[in-house]
C-alpha positions in Angstrom: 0.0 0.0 0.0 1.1 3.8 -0.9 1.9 5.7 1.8 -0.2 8.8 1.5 2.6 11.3 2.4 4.9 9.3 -0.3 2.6 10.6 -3.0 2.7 13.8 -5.0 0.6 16.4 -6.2 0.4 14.9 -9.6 0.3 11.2 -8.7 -3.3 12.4 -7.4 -4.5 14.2 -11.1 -5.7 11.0 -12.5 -8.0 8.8 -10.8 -9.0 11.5 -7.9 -11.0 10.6 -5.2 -12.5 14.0 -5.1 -12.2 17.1 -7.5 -9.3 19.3 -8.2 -9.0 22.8 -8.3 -7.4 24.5 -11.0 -7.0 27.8 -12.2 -6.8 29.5 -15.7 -5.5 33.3 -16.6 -6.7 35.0 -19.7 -4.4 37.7 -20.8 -5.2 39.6 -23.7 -3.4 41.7 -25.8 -4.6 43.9 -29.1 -7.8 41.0 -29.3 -5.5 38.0 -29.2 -5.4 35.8 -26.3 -2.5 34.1 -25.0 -2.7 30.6 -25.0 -0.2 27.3 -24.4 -0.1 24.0 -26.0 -0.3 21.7 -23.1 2.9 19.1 -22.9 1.1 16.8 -20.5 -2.3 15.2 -19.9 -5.2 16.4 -19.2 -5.3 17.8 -22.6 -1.7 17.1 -24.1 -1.2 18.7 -27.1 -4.2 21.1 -27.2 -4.0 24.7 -26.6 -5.3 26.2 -23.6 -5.2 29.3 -21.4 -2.3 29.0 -19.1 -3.2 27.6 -16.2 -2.4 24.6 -13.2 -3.1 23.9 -9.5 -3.7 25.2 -6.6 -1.3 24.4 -3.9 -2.7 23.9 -0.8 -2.8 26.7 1.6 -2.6 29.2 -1.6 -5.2 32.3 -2.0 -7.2 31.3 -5.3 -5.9 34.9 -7.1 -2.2 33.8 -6.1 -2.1 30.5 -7.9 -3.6 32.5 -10.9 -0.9 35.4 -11.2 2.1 32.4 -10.3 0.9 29.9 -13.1 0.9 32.8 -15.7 4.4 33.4 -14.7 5.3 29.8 -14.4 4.0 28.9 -17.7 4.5 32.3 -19.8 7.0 34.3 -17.9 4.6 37.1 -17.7 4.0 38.7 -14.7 -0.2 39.4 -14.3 -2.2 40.7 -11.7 -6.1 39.5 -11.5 -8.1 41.9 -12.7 -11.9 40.3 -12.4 -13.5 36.5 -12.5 -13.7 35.3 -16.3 -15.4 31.6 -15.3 -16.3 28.5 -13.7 -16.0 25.2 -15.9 -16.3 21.6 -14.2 -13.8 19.5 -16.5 -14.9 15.5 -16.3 -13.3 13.3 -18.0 -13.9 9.5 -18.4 -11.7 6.7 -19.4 -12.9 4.2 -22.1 -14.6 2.1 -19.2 -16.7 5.0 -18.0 -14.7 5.7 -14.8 -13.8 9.3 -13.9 -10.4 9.4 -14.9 -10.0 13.8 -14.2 -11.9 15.8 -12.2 -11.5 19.4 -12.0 -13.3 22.4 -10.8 -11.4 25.0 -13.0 -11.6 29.0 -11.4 -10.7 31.1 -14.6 -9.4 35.3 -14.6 -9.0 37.9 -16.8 -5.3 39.1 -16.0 -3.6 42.1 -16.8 0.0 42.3 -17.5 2.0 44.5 -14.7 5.9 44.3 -15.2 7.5 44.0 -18.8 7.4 45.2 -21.7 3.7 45.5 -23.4 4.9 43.6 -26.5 7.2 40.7 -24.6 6.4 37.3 -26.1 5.7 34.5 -24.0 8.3 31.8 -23.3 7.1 28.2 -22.5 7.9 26.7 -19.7 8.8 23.1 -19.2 5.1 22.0 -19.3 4.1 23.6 -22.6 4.9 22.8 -26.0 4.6 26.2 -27.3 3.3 29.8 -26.3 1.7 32.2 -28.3 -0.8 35.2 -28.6 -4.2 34.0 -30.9 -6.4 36.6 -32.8 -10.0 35.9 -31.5 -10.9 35.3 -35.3 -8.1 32.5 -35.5 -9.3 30.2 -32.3 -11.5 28.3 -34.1 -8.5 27.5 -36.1 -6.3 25.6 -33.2 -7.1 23.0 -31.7 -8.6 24.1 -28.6 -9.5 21.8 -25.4 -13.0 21.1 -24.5 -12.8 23.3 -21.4 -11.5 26.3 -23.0 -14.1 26.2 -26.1 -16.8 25.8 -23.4 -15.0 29.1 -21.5 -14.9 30.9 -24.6 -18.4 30.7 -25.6 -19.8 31.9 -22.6 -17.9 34.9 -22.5 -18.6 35.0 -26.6 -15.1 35.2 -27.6 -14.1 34.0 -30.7 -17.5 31.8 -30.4 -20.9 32.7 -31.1 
């Protein structure tokens, strides 16, 4: 048996026993929106919002401006609440396989030059500001397509 303290955050991603909480930064820029192609699952190889975990013991609003940074290199402060999307996914036998509760911002960027370009981090594939009109182009994941329509952006 697995020793509960033995285990890390991401040993617990697939399979939970309960949801996760995540978070996801939208940053705009001229109407593009940064995104990232995610490296690993959930989601590998799709572009996304940058986004992650929250730690435990972090403020909601913290883990937001420290993923941006982690994943981007920008340095964002939460501006207002974009969305909440519950992200499910099942395995090909039907069992939850991801769970998570996903708390989404619009950010502004504070520090650095207005047209830096993002650098990927180590759990991206690529980085890059997206012309609303060109989403529907990439290949988006499920939980940003669903963010994006409510808020009407690049979706009708």
């Amino acid at each position: 048996m697995v020793d509960k303290k033995d285990l890390k955050p991401f040993d617990l991603r697939k399979y939970p026993i309960v949801p996760l909480v995540g978070v996801g930064v939208l940053l705009t820029r001229d109407n593009s929106l940064l995104l990232v192609k995610r490296k690993f699952d959930p989601d590998a190889g799709y572009w996304a919002i940058p986004g992650g975990h929250l730690d435990l013991g972090e403020i909601i609003e913290d883990a937001a401006e420290r993923e941006a940074y982690e994943e981007t290199g920008f340095i964002v402060k939460v501006s207002k609440l974009a969305g909440i999307i519950d992200k499910i996914m099942y395995d090909d036998n039907g069992k939850v396989e991801y769970h998570y509760v996903l708390i989404n911002y619009f950010v502004e960027q504070i520090e650095g030059d207005r047209n830096q370009q993002p650098i990927p981090n180590s759990d991206a594939l690529d980085a890059k500001f997206v012309a609303y009109e060109e989403l529907k182009n990439y290949t988006l994941s499920e939980s940003l397509i669903e963010l994006l329509k409510q808020l009407k952006i690049g979706y009708d």
